[in-house]
ROTORGU-255541 format. One record per residue: residue in one letter; x, y, z of N, C-alpha, C in turn. Coordinates in steps of 0.1 Angstrom, whole numbers, plus 5000, padded with zeros to 4 digits. Each point is the difference from the previous one (the first is absolute). Last residue first. Layout:
<nodes>
AXYZXYZXYZ
...
</nodes>
This chain:
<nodes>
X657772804167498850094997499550135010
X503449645000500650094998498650074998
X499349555010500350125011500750124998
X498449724966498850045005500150065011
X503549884971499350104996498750025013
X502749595006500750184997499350145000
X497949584993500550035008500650085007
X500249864958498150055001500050055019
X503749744982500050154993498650095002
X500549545016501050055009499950164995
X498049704971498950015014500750085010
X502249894960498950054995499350055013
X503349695003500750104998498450114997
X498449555006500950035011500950164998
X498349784958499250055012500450055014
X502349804963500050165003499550025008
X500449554984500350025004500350155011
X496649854963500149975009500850015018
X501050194952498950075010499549895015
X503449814971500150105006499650085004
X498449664976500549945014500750115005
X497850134961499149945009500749945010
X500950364960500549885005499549975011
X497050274988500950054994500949895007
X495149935003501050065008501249984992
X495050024977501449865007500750095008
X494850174985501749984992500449915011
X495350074975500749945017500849994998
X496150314977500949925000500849895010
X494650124999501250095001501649914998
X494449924991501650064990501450025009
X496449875030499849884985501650014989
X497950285045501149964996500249964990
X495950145011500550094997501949924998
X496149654998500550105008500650114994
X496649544989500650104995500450125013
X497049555000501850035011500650104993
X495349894985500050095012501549995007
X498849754960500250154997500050085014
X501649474989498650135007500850144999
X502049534990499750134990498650055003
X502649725031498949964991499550064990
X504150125023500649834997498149994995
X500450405017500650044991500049864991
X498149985046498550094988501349984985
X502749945037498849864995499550034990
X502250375014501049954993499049814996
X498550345034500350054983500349924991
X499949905047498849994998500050054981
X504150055022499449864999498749984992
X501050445013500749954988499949804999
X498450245037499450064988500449934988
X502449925043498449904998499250064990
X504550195006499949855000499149964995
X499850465017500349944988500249894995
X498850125043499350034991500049984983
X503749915034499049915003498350064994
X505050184991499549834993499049975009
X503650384995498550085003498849854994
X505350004996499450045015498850015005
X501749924951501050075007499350035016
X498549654964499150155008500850115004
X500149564963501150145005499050105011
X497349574968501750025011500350194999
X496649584971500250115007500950015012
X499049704947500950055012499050145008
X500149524959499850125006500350055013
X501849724953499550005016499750165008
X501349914945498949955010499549935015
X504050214973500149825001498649995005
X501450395003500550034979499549774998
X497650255046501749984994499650004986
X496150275030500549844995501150004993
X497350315042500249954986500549914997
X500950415035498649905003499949954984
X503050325041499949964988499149904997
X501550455036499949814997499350024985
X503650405011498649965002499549855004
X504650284995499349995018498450014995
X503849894968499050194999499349995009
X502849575003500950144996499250134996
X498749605035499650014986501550174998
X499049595044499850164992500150034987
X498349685047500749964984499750154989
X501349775055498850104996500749964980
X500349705051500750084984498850044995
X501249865058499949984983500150114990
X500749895054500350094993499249924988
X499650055058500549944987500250034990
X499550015061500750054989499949904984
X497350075054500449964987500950044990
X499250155049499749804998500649944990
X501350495033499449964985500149824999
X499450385044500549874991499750044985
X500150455031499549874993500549904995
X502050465018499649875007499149854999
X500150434977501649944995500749865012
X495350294985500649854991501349985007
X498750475004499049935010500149864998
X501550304969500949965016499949925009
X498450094946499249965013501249975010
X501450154957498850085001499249955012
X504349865000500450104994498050085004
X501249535003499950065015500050154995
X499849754965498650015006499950065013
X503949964970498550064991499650055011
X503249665012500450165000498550064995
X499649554991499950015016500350195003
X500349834959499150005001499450055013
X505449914986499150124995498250015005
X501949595008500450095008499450155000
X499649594978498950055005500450075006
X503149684985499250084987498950085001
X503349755035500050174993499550014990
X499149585022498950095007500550174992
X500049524975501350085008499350145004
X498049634971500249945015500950085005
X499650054957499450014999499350025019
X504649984978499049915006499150115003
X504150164980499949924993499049905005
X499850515004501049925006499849864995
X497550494992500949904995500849915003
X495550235012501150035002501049914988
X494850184989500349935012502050034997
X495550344996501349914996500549935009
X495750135015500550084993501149904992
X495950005048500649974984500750104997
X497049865046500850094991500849954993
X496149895036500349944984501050124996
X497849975054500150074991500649924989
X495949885036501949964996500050144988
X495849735030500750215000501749994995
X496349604979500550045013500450155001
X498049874960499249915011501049965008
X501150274964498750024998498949925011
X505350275003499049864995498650004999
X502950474990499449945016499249844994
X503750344973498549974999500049945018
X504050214953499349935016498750005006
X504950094965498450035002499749955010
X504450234970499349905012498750035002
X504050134955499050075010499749885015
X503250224958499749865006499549985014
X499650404978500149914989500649865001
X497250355028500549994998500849874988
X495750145028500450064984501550004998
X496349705035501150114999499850034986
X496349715030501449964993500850154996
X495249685025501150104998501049994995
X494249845014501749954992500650135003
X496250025032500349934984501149944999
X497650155049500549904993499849964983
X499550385033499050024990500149784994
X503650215033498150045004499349964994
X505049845013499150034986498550045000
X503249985039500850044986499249994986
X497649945042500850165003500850014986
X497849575013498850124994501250134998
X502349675013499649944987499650114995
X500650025045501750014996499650004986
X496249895030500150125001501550074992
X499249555006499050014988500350125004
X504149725004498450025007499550134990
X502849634974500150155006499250015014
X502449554974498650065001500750105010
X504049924970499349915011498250094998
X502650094960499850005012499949895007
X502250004943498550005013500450015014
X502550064945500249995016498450025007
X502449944948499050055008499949955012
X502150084944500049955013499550065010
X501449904943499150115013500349895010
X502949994948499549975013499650105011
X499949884942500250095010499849995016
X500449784944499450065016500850035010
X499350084944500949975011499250015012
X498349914942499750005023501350005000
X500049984956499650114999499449955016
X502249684979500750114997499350135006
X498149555000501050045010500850075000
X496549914970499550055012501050075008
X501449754962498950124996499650095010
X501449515004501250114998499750155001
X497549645028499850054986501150104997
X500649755029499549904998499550044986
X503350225034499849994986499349894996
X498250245040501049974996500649994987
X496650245041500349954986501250014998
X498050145044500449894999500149924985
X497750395011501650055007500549825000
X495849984975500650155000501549975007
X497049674981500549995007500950115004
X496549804971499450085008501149985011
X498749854946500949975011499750135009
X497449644968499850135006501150015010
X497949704957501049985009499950175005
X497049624966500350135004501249985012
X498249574986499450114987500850145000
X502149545022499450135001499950044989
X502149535023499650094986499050084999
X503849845037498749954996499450114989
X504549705031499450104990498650024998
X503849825041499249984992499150144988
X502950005035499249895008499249944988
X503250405001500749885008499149894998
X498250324964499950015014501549895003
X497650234954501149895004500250015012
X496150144961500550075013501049845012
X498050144943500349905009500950045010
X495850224970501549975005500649935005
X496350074958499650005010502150025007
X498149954953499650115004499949985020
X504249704976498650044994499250155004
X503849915031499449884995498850004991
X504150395029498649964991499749874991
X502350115050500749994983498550014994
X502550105052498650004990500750004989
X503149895049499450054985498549984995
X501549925044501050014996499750034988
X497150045049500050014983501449994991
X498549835052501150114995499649964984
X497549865047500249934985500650104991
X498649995048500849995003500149874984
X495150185013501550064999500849915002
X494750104980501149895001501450115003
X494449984988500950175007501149895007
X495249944967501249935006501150115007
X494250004993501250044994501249945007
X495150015013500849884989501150054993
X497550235034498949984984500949964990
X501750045046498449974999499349994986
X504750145003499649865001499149945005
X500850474994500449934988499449865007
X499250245032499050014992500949964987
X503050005035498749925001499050014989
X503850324998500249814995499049885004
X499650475013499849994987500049874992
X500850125045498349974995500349994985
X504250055025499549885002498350004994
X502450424995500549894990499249825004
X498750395028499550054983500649874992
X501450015046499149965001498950004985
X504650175004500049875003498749944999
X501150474997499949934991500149824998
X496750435028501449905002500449884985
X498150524995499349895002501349875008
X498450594979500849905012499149864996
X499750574974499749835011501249924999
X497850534976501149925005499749885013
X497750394990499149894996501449904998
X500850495019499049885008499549884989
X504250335004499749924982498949915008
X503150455020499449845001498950004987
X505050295014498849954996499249905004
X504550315023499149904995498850014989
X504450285040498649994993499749814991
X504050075014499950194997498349974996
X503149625035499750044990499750194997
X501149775041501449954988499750074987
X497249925045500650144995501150024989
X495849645020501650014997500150134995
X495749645003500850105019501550054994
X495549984967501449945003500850085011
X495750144983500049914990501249945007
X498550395020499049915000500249894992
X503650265003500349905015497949934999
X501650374970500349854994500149895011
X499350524991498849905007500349864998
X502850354987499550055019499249925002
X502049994955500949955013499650005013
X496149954961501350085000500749985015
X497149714964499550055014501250055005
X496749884953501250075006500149985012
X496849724964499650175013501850035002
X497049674960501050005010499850105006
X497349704958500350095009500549985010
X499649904947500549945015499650095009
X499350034951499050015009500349975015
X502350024954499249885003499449985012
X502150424979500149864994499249935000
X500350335028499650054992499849944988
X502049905040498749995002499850014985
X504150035005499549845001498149985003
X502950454999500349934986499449854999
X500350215041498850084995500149944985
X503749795026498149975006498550084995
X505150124993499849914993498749955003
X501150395020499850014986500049874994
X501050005048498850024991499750044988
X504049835013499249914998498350074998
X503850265003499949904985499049925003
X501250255041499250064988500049954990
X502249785034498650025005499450114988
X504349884998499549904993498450035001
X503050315017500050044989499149864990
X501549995043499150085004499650054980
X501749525017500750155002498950074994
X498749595005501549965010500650125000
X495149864997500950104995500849965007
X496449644997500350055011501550134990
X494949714998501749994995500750135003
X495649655013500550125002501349994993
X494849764990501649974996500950175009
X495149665007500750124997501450035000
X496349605002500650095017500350114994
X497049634984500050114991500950105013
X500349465000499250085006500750204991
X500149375006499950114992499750105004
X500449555023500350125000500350134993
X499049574995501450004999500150175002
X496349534985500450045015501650094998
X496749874959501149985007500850135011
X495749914964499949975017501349965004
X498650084954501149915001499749975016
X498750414982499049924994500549825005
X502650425017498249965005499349914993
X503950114987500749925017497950005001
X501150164958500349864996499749985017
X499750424997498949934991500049895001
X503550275011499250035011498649874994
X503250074969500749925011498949965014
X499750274960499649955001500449915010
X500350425003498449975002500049864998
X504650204992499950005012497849935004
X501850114955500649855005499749965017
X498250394976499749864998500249905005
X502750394998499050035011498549845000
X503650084967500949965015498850025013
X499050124953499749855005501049925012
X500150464990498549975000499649845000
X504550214989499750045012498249935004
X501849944959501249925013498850035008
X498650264964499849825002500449945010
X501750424994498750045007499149875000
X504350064974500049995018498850005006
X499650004950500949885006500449985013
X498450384975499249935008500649815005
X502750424995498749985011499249915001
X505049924990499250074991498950045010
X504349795011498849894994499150064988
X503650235030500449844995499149944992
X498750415021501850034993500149874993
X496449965029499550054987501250044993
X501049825044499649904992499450084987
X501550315025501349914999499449924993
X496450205020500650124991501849944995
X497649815041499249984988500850054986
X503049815033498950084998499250004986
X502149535019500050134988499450105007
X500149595022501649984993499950144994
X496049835025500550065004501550034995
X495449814989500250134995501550055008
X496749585007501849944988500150134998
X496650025035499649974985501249974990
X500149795050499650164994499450004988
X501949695049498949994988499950184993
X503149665037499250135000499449994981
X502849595027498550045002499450124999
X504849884996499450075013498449985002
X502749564975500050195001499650005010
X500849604989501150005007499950205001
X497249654977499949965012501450045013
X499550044950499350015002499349995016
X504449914980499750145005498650045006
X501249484997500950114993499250135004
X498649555012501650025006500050154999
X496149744983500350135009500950005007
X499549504990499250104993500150115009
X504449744993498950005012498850104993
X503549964962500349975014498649955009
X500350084954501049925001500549975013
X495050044978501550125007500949905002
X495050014965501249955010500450075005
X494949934983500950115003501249945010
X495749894965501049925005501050125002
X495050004980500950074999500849925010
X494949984970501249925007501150095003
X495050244989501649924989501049945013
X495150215003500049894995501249974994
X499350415021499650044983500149784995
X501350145045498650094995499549994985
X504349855010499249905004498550074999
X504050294991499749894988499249905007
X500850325032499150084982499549864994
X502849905035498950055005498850024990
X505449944991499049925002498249925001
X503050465005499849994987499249814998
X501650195039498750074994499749974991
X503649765021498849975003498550074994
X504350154987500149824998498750005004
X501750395014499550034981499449844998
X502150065049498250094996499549974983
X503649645011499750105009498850114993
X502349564988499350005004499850065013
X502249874953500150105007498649985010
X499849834949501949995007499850155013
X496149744970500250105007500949995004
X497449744964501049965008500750145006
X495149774977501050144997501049965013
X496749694981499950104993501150144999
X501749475007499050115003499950064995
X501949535010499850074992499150095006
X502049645020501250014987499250114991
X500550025057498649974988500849954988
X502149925051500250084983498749964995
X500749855051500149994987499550094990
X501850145051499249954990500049934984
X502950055060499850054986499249954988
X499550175051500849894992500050004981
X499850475034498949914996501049864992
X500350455030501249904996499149894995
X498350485016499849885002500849914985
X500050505032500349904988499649845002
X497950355034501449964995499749954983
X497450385029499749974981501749885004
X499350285041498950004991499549904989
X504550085014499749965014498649934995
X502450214967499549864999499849995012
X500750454993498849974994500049834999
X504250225011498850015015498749954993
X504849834973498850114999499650015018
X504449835003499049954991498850115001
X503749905032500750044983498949934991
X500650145055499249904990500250044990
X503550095045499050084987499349904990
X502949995046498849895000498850104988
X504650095022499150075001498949934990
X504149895032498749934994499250084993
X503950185003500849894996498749884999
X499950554999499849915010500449854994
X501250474973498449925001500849895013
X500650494977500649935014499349895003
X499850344964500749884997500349905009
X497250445000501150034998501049865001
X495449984993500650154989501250055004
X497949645027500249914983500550134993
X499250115044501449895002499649934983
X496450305008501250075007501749914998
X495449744996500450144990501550065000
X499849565025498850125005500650114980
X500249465021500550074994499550105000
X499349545013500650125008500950124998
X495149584988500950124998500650105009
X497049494994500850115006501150104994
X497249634976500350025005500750135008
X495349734994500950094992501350035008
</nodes>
């Protein structure tokens, strides 16, 4: 690996060392690399042609081979390039974009109290799939801390947490400002919640089993084959690759923060949205135990918020949030901001290397829900997690197969919900950045 001479402290305030020898790639492929596979011959025909081969691609996959149906899952890049292999690895119930009492404003009750209940689903079933599947990946039920950023957040949230039991049964505890050094070495915060059945898993090591077991029970899982159109050929599609075509019964696109206009339809309604995430050097272990006691997840209430966690198999710290803007992905100031965060709530970091720096695309939806169903052109779709995709992902995959066999068990509380388009779409696009700076504002004017 290589050497890092870069400390926290010298990445948050820009002063980076001329070697500072930063790895510009997930920390999760140390674990899980990519593997650059030569390249395969084209089936000319399948049962179902999956565009996307991250958590939705592979789950949904998974379903359709359980149930004895063929399935062929492309990417246009390296299999698990894309986000899926590029999160924090924290796991929830998809409950966290709405209070409760906001989502019933929006939806109605019982229409929220569906979300909410099979957000809690989604989270068992994930847990379900890693045990029944025996994929090595460190799953683990750690507990979600989130952290008041002002003292006024620490009481919404428990009214929202009694509003969420009361729903759908979650249970959480409070842990107020005097006791939050048992949950987090940092005094930054106004208190907390914790959400104990909240988890963790490495997402590197989750994405590489998954693609093993597709292709232990004969499923195809092909990268570096870019989809350029679907047309419909009779009752079946004709899926147009660089490399060749092949005639599909069904088609399933599963490419959230990375959807394009392949489907017009689609690509109106995802903007994505760039995250990014910085890793430690290894901690000693008495420096690890002291900042995270309880070792869960963590993350803030503010509205462009940071999270963070402890690796799941070394003492490193993972902190995430927006990534920077600079035009390389490869430019250590996109992590700058990240680096500040962290010496901000851990001082005790500001002498620490950092190894890793990387970013990917999250895929947002304009009513910040995900979406799950079939075009006006009969292809079907799940996408948009806005952030909350590694529970979600692999539910709705799993949903959306059951949906491509007309099983009555892929029926979801989403099914109806409308999916609007982003109001001129290359300019929301573009806004983002303005959007995130304003949210900003606000969060320190608070």
């Amino acid at each position: 690996m290589t050497q890092s001479n870069v400390t926290a402290g010298q990445l948050a305030l820009g002063r980076l060392p001329s070697d500072a020898g930063l790895k510009f790639q997930p920390y999760w492929w140390d674990a899980a690399p990519r593997q650059h596979q030569a390249d395969e011959d084209l089936p000319h025909h399948a049962e179902t042609v999956i565009v996307g081969s991250g958590f939705t691609g592979l789950s949904a996959a998974l379903t359709l081979q359980g149930a004895g149906r063929g399935a062929v899952v492309l990417d246009r890049g390296v299999v698990g390039f894309g986000a899926s292999t590029r999160n924090g690895g924290q796991i929830g119930s998809g409950n966290q974009k709405f209070r409760v009492k906001r989502l019933i404003a929006l939806r109605g009750e019982a229409k929220a109290t569906a979300m909410l209940r099979e957000g809690v689903d989604m989270l068992d079933y994930i847990e379900t799939l890693i045990r029944n599947e025996r994929i090595e990946c460190y799953f683990e039920r750690c507990g979600r801390f989130r952290a008041a950023m002002h003292p006024d957040h620490y009481e919404a949230m428990a009214r929202d947490l009694e509003d969420l039991k009361a729903v759908c049964g979650v249970e959480s505890f409070m842990v107020p400002r005097a006791d939050q050094r048992s949950e987090v070495a940092s005094d930054v915060f106004f208190g907390g919640s914790v959400l104990p059945a909240d988890a963790s898993l490495h997402p590197g090591l989750y994405h590489a089993g998954l693609v093993a077991r597709v292709r232990e029970k004969g499923g195809r899982v092909i990268g570096n084959t870019a989809v350029e159109h679907i047309d419909r050929d009779g009752g079946s599609f004709r899926v147009q690759t660089a490399r060749g075509a092949i005639l599909a019964k069904s088609v399933i696109i599963a490419t959230n923060g990375y959807t394009d206009r392949l489907v017009p339809e689609l690509g109106r309604r995802i903007v994505p949205i760039g995250s990014g995430l910085i890793a430690t050097e290894r901690l000693p272990q008495n420096l690890f135990d002291a900042l995270l006691p309880n070792k869960r997840v963590y993350g803030n209430t503010n509205r462009v918020f940071y999270y963070f966690r402890g690796a799941p198999d070394e003492n490193r710290i993972i902190w995430g949030g927006r990534v920077g803007r600079t035009a390389s992905s490869g430019d250590a100031r996109n992590y700058r901001h990240l680096a500040r965060d962290m010496v901000r709530v851990f001082p005790q970091l500001d002498s620490a290397a950092i190894t890793h720096a990387w970013d990917g695309m999250i895929g947002y939806t304009f009513d910040e829900v995900p979406h799950i169903g079939r075009t006006s052109g009969g292809v079907h779709y799940a996408l948009g997690y806005c952030g909350t995709g590694v529970s979600r992902a692999t539910y709705f995959g799993h949903k959306i197969a059951l949906q491509v066999m007309d099983d009555a068990r892929g029926r979801t509380s989403f099914d109806d919900l409308a999916f609007p388009a982003f109001p001129a779409h290359p300019i929301a696009k573009r806004a983002v950045p303005v959007v995130e700076t304003w949210y900003r504002i606000r969060d320190a004017m608070k």
